[in-house]
DORO-778424 format. One line per 2 residues: number of its first residue (from 0); for each residue x, y, z of N, C-alpha, C, O. Coordinates in Angstrom, 2 decimals. Layout:
BEGIN
NUM) X:Y:Z:X:Y:Z:X:Y:Z:X:Y:Z; ...
This chain:
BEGIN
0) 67.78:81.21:147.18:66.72:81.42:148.14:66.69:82.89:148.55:67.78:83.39:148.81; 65.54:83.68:148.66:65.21:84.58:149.23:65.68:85.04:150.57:65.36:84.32:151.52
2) 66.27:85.95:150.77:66.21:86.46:152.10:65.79:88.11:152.51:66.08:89.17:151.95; 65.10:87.86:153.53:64.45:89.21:154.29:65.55:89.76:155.25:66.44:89.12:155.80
4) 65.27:91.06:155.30:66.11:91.56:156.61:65.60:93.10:156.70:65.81:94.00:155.90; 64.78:93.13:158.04:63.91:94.48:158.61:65.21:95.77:158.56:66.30:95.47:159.03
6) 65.06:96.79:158.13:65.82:97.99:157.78:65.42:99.51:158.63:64.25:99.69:158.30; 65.57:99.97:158.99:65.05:101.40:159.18:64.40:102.19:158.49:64.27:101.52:157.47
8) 63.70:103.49:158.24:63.47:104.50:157.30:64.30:104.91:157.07:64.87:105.49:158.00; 64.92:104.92:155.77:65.67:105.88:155.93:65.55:107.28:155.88:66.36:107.77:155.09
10) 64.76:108.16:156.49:64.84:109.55:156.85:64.09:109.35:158.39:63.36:110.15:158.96; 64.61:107.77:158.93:64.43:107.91:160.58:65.94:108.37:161.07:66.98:108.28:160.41
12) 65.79:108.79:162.19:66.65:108.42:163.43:67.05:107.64:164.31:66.86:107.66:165.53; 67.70:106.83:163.56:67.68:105.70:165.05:66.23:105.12:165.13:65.93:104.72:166.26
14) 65.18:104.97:164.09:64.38:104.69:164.64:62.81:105.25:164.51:61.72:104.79:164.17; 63.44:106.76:165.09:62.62:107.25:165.85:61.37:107.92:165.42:60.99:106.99:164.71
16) 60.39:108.86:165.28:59.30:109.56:164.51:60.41:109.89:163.40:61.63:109.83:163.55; 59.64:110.29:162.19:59.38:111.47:161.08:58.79:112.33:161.24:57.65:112.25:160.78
18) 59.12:113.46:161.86:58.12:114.84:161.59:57.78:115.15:160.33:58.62:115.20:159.43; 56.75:115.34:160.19:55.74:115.98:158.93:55.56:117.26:158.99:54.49:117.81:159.26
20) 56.86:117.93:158.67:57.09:119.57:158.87:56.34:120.14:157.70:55.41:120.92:157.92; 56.71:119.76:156.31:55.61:120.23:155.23:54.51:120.35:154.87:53.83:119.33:154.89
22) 53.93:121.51:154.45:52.64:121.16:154.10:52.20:121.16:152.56:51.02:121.13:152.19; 53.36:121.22:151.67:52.99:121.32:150.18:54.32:120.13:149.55:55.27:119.83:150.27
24) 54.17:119.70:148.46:54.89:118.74:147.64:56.30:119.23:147.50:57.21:118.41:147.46; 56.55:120.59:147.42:58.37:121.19:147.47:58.70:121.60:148.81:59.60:122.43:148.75
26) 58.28:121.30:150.21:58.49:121.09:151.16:58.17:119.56:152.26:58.03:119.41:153.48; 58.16:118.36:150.68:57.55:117.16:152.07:59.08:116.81:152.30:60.08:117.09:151.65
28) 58.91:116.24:153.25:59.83:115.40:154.21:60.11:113.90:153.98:59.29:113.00:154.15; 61.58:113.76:153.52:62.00:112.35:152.97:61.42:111.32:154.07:61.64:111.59:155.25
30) 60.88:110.47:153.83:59.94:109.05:154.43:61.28:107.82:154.42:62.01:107.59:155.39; 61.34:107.20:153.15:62.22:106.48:152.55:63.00:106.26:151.75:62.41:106.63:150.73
32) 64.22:105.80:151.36:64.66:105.92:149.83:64.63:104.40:150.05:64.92:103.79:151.07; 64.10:103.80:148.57:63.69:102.69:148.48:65.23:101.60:147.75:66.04:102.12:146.98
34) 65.30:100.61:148.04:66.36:99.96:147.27:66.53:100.36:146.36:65.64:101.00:145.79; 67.89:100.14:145.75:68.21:100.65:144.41:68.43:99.34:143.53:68.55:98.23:144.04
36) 68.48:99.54:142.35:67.94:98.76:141.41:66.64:97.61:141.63:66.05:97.53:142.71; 66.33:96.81:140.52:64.79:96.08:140.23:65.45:94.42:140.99:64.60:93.57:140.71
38) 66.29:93.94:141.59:66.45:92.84:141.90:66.31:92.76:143.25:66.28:91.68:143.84; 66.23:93.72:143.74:65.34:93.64:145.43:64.27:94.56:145.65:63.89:95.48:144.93
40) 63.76:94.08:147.00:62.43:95.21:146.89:62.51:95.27:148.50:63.23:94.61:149.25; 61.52:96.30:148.81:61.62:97.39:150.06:59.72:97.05:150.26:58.85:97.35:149.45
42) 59.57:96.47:151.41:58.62:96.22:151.75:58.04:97.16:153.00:58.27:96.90:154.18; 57.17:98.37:152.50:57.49:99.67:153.24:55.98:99.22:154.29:54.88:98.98:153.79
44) 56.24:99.18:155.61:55.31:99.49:156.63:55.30:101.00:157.03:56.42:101.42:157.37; 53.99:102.18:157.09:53.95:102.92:157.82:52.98:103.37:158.30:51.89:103.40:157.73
46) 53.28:103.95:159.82:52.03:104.54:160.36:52.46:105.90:160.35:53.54:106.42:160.05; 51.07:106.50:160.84:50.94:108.23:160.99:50.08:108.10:162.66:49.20:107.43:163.20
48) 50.90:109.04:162.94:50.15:109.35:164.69:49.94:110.56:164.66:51.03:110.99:164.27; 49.06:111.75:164.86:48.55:112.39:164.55:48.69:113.27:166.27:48.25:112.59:167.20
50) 49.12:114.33:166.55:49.07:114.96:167.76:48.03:116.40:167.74:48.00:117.14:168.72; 47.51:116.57:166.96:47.09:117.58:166.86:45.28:117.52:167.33:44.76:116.41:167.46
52) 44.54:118.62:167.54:43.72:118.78:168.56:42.56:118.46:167.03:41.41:118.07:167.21; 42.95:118.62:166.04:42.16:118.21:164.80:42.51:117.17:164.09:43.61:116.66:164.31
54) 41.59:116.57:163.01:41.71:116.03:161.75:42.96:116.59:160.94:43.09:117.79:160.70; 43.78:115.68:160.57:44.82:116.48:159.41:45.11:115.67:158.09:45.63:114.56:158.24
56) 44.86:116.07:156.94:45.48:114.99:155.88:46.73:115.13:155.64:47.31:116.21:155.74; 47.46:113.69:155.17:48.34:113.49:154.89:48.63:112.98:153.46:48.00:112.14:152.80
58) 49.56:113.57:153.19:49.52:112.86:151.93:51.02:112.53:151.77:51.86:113.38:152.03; 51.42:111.01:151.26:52.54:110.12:150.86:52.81:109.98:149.58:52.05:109.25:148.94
60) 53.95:110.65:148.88:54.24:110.50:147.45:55.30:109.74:147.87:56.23:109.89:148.66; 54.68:108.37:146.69:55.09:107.18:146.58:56.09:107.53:145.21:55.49:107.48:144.14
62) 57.43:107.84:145.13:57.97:108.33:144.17:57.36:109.05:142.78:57.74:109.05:141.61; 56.69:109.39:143.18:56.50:111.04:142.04:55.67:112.09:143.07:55.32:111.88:144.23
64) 55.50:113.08:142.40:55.39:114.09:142.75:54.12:114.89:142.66:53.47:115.63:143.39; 54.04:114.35:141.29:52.42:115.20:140.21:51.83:114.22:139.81:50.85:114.77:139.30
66) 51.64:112.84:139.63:50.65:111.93:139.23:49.83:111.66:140.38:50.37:111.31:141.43; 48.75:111.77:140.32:47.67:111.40:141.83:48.09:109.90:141.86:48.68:109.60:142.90
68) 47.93:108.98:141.05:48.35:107.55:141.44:49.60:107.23:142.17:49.84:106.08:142.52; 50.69:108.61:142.48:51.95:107.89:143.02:51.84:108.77:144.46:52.80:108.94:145.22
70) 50.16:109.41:144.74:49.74:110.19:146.14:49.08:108.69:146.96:48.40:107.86:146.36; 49.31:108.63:147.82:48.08:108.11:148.99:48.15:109.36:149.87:48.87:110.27:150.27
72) 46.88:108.79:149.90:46.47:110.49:150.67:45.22:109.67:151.94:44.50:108.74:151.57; 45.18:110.15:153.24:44.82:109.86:154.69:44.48:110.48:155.39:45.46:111.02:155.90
74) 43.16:110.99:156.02:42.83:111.88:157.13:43.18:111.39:158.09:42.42:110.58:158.63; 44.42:111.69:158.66:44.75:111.20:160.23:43.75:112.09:161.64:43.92:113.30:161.81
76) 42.77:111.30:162.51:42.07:112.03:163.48:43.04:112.27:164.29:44.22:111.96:164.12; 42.42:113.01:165.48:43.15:113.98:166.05:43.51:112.89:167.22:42.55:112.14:167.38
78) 44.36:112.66:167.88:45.24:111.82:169.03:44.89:110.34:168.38:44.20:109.55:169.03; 45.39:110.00:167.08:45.47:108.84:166.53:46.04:108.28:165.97:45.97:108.79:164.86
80) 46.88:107.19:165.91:47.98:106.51:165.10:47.16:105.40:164.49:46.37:104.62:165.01; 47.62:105.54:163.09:46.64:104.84:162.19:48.01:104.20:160.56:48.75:104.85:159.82
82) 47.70:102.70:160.68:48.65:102.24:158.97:48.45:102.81:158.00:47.35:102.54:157.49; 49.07:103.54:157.46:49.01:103.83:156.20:49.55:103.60:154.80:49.15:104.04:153.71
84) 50.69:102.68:155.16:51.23:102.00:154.00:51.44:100.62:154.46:52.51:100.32:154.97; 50.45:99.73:154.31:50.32:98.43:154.54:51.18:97.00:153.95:50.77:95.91:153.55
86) 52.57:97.58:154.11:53.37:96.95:153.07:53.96:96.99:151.43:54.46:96.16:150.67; 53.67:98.19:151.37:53.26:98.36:150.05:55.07:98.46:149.28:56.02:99.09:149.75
88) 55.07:97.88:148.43:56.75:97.06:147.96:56.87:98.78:146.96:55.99:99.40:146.36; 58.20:99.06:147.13:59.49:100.06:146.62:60.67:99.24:146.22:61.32:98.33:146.74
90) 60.71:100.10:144.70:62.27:99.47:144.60:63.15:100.60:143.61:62.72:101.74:143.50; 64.32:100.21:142.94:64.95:101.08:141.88:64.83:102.38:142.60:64.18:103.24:142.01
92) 65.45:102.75:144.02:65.69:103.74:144.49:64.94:105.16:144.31:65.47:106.26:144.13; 62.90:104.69:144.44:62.69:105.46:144.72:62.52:106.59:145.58:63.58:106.57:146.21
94) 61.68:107.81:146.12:61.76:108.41:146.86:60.59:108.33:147.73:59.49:108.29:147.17; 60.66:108.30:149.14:59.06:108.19:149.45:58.65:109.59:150.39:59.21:109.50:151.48
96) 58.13:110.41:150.31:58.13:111.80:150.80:56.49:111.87:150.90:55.57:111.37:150.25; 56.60:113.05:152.45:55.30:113.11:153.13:54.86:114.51:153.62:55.38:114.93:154.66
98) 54.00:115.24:153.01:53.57:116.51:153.51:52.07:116.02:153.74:51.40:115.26:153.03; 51.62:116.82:155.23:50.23:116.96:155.84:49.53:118.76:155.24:50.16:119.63:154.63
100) 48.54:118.78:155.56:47.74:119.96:155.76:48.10:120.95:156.97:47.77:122.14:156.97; 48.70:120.42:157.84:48.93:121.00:159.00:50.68:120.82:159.58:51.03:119.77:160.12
102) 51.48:121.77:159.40:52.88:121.24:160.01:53.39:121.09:161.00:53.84:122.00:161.69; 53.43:119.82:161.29:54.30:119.44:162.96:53.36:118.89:163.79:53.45:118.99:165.02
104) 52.51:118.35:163.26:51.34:117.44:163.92:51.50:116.18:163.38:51.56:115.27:164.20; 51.59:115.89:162.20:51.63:113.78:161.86:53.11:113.82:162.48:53.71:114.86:162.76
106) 53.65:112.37:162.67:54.66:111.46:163.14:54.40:110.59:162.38:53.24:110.18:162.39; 55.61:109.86:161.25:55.50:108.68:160.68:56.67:107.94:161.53:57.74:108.41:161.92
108) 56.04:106.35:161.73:56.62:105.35:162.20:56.50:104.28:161.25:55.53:104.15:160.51; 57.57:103.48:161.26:57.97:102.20:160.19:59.14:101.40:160.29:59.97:101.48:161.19
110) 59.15:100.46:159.09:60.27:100.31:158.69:59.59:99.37:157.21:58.48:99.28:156.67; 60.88:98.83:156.99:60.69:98.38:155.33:61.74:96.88:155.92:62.63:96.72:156.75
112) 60.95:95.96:154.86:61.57:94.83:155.07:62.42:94.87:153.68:61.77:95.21:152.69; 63.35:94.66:153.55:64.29:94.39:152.28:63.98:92.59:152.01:63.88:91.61:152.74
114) 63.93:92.81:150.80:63.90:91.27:150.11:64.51:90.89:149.22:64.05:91.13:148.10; 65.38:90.38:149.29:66.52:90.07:148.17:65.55:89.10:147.45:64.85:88.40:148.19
116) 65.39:88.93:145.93:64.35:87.97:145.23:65.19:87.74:144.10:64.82:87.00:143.19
């Protein structure tokens, strides 16, 4: 039988925000490292809260770096916390990393449910 068990980010604190200090792909900021090996999976919830007096995009590399398919990419408005990874399953210890347009304005909040399957 399956079992779940809610986890942290791991590039939280205790918890707490992710600053989105980067603004290019060799400066994003570790999000998650996803389970390692293919027999469990990482069921990633995240939001972006946005402090800044503007619009800012964000963009989430979903373990790669240079393929647009492994980007989600998000205009976070300005004083808004908004989902941006709606569960979306990680596994085999990828990397999940986050640079905006603007540095030190998004906050990512989450966590990942682990699923042993």
């Amino acid at each position: 039988m399956a079992t779940i068990s809610k986890v942290l980010l791991s590039g939280s604190t205790n918890g707490k925000g992710i600053q989105v200090t980067g603004t290019a792909t060799g400066a994003a900021v570790t999000v998650h490292d996803a389970v390692s090996g293919t027999t469990d999976l990482d069921e990633v919830w995240l939001y972006a809260s946005n402090s800044h007096t503007g619009s800012v995009t964000l963009t989430i590399e979903w373990g790669g770096t240079t393929a647009v398919a492994d980007h989600i990419k998000a205009v976070i408005n300005s004083n808004e916390t908004v989902l941006v990874a709606p569960g979306l399953l990680a596994q085999n210890g990828i990397d999940i990393k986050a640079f905006a347009s603007v540095a030190d304005k998004i906050s990512l909040f989450g966590y990942a449910n682990r699923m042993d399957i």
